[in-house]
N, C-alpha and C positions, 0 to 999 in steps of 0.2 A: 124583356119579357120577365114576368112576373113568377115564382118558383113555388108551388107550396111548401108550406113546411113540411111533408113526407120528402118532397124531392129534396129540398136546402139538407136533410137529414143523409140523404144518400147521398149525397155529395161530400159532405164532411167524412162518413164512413170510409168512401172511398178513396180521400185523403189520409185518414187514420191507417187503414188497409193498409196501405200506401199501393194500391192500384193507378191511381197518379197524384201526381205532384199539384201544388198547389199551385205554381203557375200553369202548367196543361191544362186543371180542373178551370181556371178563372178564359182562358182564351175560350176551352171548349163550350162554357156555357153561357160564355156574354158576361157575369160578374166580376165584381172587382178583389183584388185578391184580401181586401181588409175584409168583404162578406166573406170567404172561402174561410178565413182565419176564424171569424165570431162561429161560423154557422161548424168549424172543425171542434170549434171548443165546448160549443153549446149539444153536441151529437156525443161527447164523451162521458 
């Protein structure tokens, strides 16, 4: 599934947050964890 960039954004946040980790964020949303990393750095 395809995320827009609003969501890719809340997702990185919620990495930063640290609401979760970056492997939970990559299982809960189907992505890989090198997009969870670009999409944590590019939300900063």
């Amino acid at each position: 599934m395809k995320y827009t960039i609003e969501e890719r954004r809340d997702i990185g946040r919620r990495v930063c947050n640290h609401e979760t980790t970056i492997k939970e964020a990559s299982v809960s949303f189907g992505v890989s964890v090198s997009a969870i990393v670009m999409t944590t750095i590019a939300s900063t």
